[in-house]
C-alpha positions as CSV (number, residue, x, y, z in Angstrom):
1,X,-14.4,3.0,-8.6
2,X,-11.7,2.5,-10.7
3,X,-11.3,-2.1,-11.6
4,X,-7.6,-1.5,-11.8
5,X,-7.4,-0.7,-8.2
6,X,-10.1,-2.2,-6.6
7,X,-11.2,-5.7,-7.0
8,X,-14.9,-5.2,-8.0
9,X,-15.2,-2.0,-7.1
10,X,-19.3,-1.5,-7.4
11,X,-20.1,-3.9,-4.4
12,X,-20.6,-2.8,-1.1
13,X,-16.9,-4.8,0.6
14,X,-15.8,-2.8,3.8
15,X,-13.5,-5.6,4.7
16,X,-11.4,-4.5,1.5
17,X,-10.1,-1.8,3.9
18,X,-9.0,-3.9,6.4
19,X,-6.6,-6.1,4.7
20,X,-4.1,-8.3,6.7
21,X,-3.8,-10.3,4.2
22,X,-0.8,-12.0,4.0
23,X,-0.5,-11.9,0.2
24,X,-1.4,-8.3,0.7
25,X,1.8,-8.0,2.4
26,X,-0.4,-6.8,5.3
27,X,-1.0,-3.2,3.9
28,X,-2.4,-1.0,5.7
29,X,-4.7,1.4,3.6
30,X,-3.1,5.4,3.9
31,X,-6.5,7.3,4.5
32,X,-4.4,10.8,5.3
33,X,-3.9,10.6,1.2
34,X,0.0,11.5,1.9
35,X,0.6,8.0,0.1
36,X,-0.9,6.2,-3.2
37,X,-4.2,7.6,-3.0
38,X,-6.8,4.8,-3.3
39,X,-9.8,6.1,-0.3
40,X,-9.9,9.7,1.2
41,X,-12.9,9.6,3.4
42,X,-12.0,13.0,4.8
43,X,-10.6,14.1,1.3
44,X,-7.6,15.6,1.3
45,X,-6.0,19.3,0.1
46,X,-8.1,21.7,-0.8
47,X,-11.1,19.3,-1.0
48,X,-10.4,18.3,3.1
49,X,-13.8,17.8,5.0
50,X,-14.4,21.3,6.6
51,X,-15.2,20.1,9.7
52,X,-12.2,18.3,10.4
53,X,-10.9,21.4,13.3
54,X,-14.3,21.2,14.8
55,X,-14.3,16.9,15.5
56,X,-11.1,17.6,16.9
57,X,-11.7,19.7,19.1
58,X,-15.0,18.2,20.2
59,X,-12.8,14.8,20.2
60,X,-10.5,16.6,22.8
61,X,-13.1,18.0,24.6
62,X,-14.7,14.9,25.2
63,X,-11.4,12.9,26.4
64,X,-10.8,15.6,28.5
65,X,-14.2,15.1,30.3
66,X,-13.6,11.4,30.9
67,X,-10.3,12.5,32.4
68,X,-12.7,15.0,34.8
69,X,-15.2,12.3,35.7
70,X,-14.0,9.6,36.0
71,X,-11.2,7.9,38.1
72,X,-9.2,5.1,36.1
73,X,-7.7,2.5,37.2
74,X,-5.3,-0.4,35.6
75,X,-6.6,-4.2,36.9
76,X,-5.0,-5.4,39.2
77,X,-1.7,-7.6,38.6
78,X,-2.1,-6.7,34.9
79,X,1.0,-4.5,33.0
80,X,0.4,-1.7,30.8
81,X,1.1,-3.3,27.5
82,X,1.5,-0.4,25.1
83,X,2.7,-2.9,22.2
84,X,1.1,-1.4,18.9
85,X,-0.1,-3.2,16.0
86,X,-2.0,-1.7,12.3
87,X,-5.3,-2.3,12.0
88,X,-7.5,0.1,9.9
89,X,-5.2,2.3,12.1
90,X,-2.9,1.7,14.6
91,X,-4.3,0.2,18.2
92,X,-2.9,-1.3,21.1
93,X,-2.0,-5.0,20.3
94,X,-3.3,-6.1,24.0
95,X,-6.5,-3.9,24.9
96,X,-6.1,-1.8,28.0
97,X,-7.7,-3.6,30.8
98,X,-9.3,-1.0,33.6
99,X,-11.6,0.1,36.1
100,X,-13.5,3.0,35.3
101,X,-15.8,4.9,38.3
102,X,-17.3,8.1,38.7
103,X,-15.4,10.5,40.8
104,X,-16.3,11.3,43.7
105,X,-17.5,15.4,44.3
């Protein structure tokens, strides 16, 4: 909440986190805390959100089931682009095109 690091720092603005901004230098805001600390929505050192080891491993859990049930598929005559670029983290710069069907049991 501090005015020397935040540009009116009161009022609701969740776009402040996405800066691209050209003046901005495109930042990309560090929310691991490992950098200038300005956001830590998980918190960080000793103050780290407890239940970080649990989301990850419902997280994995949870890709690995789409692995199980479903079969993917990449559209046809369209490459695998896996070009990167920063966002409010880093995502694939062309979206992954694919076809996605239950398995069959």
């Amino acid at each position: 909440m501090d005015p020397k690091v935040w540009e009116n720092p009161m009022a609701f603005v969740p776009d402040r986190f996405l800066s691209n901004d050209i003046n901005d230098g495109g930042k990309v805001f560090d929310i691991t805390g490992s950098g200038e600390i300005k956001m830590m929505p998980f918190g960080a050192g000793r103050r780290i959100c407890p239940g970080l080891g649990l989301a990850m491993l419902n997280l994995e859990y949870f890709v690995a089931n789409l692995a199980w049930f479903f079969e993917w598929k990449i559209v046809d005559r369209v490459d695998v682009d896996l070009e990167e670029k920063h966002e409010f983290t880093v995502v694939m710069k062309n979206p992954l095109l694919a076809h996605v069907c239950p398995r069959l049991r």
